[in-house]
C-alpha positions in Angstrom: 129.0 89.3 63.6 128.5 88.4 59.7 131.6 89.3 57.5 131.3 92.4 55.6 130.2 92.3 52.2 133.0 92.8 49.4 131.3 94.7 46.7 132.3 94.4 43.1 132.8 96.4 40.1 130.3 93.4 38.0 127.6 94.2 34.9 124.7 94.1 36.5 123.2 91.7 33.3 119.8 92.2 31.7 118.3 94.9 33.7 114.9 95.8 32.5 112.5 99.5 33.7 109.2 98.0 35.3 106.7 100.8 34.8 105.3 102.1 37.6 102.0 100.3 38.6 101.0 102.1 42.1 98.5 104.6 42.2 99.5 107.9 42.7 99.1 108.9 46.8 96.4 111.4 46.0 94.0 108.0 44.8 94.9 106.3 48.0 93.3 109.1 50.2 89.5 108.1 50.7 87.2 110.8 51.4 83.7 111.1 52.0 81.4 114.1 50.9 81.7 115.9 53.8 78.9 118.0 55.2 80.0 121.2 58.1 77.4 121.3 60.9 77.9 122.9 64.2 77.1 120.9 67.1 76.8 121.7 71.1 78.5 118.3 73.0 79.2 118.3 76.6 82.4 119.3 78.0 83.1 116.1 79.6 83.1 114.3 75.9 85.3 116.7 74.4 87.6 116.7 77.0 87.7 112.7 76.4 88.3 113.1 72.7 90.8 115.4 73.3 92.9 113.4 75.5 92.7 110.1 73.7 93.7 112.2 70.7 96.7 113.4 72.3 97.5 109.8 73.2 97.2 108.2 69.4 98.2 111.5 67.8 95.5 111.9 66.2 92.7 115.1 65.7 90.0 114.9 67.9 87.2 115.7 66.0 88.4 113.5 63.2 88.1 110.3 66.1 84.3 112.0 67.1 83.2 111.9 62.9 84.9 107.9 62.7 82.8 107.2 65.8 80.1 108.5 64.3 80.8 107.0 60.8 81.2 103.7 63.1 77.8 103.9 64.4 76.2 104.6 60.9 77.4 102.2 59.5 77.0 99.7 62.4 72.9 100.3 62.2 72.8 101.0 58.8 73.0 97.2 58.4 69.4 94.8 58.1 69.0 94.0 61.8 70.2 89.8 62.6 68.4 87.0 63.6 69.3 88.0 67.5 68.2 91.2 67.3 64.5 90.1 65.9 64.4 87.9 68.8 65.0 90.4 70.7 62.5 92.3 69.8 60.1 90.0 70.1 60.6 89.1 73.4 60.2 92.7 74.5 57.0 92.7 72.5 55.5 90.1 74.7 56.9 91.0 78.1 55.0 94.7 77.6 
């Protein structure tokens, strides 16, 4: 092992107070406008969202609103080159 460090009774020198420049915690929180709704979903996916919560300790329902927020977001986006193709393909096979 290292040695152990002697400390000393030294002036610490020219010391100067930084102000504090990170935002306060209640900044760092991002929220959404959320909107209640009550929704009927099957047994079998709650069950699923309640396990996996358990597992990443985590809320459930909060993991089912990023999922959704995922998927939003995911097809809010202008559709890609592939995805025209794709289209266009099914267009002329039906």
């Amino acid at each position: 092992m290292s040695k152990k460090i002697k400390y000393t009774d030294e002036p610490l020198g020219n010391l100067k107070v930084v102000p504090d420049f990170l935002p306060r915690p209640e900044e760092l929180v991002f929220r959404d406008e959320g909107v209640k709704v009550t929704i009927a979903l099957s047994k079998k996916s709650v069950e699923f969202f309640k396990d996996e919560a358990r597992k990443h300790h985590t809320q459930y329902q909060r993991m089912i609103r990023r999922l959704l927020d995922a998927y939003t977001e995911r097809h809010s986006r202008p559709q890609t080159t592939r995805s025209t193709r794709t289209r266009a393909k099914l267009a002329r096979a039906g």
